[in-house]
N, C-alpha and C positions, 0 to 999 in steps of 0.2 A: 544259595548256600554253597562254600566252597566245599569242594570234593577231596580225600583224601588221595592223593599222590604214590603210585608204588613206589618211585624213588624215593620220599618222602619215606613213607615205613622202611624203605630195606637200610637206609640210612641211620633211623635213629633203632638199629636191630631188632626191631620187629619180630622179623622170622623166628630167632632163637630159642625153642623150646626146650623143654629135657631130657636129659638121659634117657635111651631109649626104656632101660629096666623101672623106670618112674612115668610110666605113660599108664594113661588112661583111655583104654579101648576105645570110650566114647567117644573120642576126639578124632578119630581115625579119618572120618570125612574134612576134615580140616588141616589133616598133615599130609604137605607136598614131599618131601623125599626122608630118609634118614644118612646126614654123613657124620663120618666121626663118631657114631656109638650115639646123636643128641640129633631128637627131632626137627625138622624145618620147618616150621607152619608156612601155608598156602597164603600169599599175604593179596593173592586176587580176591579171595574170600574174606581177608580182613577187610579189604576196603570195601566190599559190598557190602559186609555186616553194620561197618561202621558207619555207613552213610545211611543204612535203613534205623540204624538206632539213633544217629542225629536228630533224623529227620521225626520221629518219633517224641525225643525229648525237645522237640525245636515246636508242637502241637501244643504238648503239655504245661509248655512254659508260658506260652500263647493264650491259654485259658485261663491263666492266672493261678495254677499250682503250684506248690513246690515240690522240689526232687532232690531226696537226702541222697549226699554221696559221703560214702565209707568207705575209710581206707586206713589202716593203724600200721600199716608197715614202714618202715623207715624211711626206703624209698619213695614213699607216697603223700607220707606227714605235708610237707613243704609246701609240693606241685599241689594240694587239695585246697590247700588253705588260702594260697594264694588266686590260683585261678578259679576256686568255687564260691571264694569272698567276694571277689572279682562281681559276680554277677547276682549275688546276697541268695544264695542257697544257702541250707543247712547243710550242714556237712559234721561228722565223728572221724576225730581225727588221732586220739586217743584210745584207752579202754571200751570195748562196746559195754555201757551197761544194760544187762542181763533185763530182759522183759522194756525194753525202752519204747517195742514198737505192742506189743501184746500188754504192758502197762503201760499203756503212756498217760491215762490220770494221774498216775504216781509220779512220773516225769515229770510232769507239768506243775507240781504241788513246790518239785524242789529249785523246779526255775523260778517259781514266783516267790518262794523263801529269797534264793538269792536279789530275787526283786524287789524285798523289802527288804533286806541288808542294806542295799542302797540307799533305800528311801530312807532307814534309819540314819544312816550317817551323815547325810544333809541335814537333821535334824538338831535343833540345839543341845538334848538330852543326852546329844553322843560326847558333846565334851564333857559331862558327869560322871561319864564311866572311869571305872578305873583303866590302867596301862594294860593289866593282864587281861581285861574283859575285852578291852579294843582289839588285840592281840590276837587273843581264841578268837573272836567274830573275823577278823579279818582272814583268820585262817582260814576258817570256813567258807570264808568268802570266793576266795583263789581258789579254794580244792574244788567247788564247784561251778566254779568259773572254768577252772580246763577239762570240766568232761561234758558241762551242758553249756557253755557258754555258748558255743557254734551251734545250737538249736535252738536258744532265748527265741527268735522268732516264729517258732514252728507252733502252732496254735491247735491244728491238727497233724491229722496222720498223713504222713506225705503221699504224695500222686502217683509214684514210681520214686525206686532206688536203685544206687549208679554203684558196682562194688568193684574194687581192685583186688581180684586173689579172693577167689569164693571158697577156697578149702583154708584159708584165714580166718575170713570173717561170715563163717557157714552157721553159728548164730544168728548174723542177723539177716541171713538169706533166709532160713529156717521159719523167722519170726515172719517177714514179708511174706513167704508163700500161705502162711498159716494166716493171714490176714489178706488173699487176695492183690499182695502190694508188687507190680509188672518188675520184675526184677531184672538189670540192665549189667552187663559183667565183662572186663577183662579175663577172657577163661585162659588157660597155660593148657601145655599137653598134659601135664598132670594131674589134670582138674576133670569134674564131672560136668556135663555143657546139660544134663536134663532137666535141670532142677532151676536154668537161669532165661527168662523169656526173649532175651534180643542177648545173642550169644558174638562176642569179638574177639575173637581168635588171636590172642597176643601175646607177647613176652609178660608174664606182667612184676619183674624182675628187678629189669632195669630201669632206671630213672628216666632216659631220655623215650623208651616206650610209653613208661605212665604218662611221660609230656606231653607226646603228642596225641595219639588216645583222648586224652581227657582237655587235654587245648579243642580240639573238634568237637565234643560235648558242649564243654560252655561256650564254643564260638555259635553253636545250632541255638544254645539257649538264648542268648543273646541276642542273636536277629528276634526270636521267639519273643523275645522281651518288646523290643522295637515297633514291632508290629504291631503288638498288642495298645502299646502305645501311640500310635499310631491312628490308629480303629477308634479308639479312647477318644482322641482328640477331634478325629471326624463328624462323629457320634455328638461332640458337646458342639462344635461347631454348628452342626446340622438339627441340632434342638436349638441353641439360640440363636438362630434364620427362623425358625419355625415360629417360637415364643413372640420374636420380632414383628412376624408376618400376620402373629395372631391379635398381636396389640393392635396394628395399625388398621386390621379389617374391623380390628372391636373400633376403635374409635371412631372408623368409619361409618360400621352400622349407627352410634351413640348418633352422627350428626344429620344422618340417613332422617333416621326416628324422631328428634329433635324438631327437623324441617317440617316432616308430618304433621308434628304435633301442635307447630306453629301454623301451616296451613288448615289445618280440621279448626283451629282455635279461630281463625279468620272464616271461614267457610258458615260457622255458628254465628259470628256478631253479625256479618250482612244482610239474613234474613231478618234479625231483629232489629235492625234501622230500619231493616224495607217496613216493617210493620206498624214503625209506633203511629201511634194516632196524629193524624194533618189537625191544628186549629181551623177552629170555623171564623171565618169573620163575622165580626160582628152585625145582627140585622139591624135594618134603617128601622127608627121608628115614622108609624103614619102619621102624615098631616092633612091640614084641610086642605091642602094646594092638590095631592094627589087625588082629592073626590072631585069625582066629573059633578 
């Protein structure tokens, strides 16, 4: 799994935190100096954080989970959609809606609405409608299309969550810690690092930060995927050797048995030739020639 790069972060600005009057004490072990009145974050510490939280999401993807990542900031929209599609995670990239993770029976009810919108409109019935009913439905359609559409897959509650800007979307940090869900975060100086389980100390501002940041995640998920695939195919491989090996010793025993059963079957008719009864020949009858 490749390693993050200091040059690599201090390049796409990394280091740049905030104001120093906008700092959050908590972060204090994660900020290497103050110039210009604006924090520096430690980016020796980012690259440790962030290899220990690849290497993390790179387990969890390996076991066949999924890991929602959120992110509704502007600068975020794009880089999520792209490289989180990229490797078929869910992802909110819009609105969080409100109890998504603490309701998610309710979530699930309005993905499958939209999933029979669909199925309706493959259906003949939908050219019956009128203009204005296609219309409304399809509206409907869209509006739930851009806030669930990037979860249609998520059947449950995901394995761990990946967030950009936890005092953004402290919702749905809120909702994960309240349901035990490992919570994964680009934190800022501004931000609270307690509340988030695998903490990476970033800008999380700038665009070319959220790139590479979150390029390193789904590149850890990825192998994570691979592998798994991998394992998968060893596993069918190494059953049908097995099934194979199993056929060809059955069939062996089947001829094993067969031969037996043709020798015992021989072994029974030999005694009974030995036995049947010998003809007697016929006795001479007497004559007078044989009296003395």
């Amino acid at each position: 799994m490749p390693k993050l790069e200091f040059q690599q972060l201090l390049d796409a600005g990394v280091h740049f935190g905030h104001l120093r009057r906008k700092w959050n004490p908590a972060m204090a072990p994660y900020i290497f100096m103050e110039r210009n009145g604006i924090h520096i974050i430690d980016l020796h510490k980012t690259a440790v954080k962030a290899d220990e939280a690849a290497a993390a999401l790179k387990q969890i993807a390996k076991s066949g989970r999924k890991i929602l990542f959120v992110a509704t900031k502007k600068q975020a929209k794009e880089i999520i959609a792209d490289k989180v599609g990229s490797v078929n995670m869910p992802y909110v990239v819009e609105r969080w809606p409100g109890g998504m993770l603490t309701n998610f029976p309710t979530i699930r009810k309005a993905v499958k609405k939209m999933t029979s919108i669909d199925r309706m409109m493959g259906e003949p019935s939908w050219n019956s409608l009128s203009k204005r009913e296609k219309l409304q439905i399809g509206r409907q359609r869209a509006k739930l299309d851009k806030t669930l559409g990037s979860i249609a897959d998520l059947n449950r509650l995901p394995a761990a969550m990946f967030v950009v800007d936890v005092m953004k979307e402290h919702i749905a940090v809120k909702e994960a810690i309240r349901l035990n869900i490992p919570v994964f975060a680009m934190v800022d100086t501004n931000s609270d690092p307690r509340n988030v389980d695998f903490v990476i100390p970033a800008n999380d501002d700038a665009s070319k930060s959220i790139e590479v940041i979150v390029g390193a995640m789904t590149d850890a998920i990825k192998e994570g995927l691979a592998e798994r695939k991998a394992d998968k195919d060893s596993d069918d491989s190494a059953k049908e050797k097995g099934a194979k090996a199993k056929k060809t010793e059955g069939g062996g025993r089947a001829r094993v048995k067969a031969r037996k059963e043709d020798d015992a079957a021989e072994a029974v008719e030999a005694p009974k030739a030995e036995a049947a009864p010998k003809e007697e020949a016929p006795k001479a009858e007497a004559t007078g020639d044989d009296k003395e």
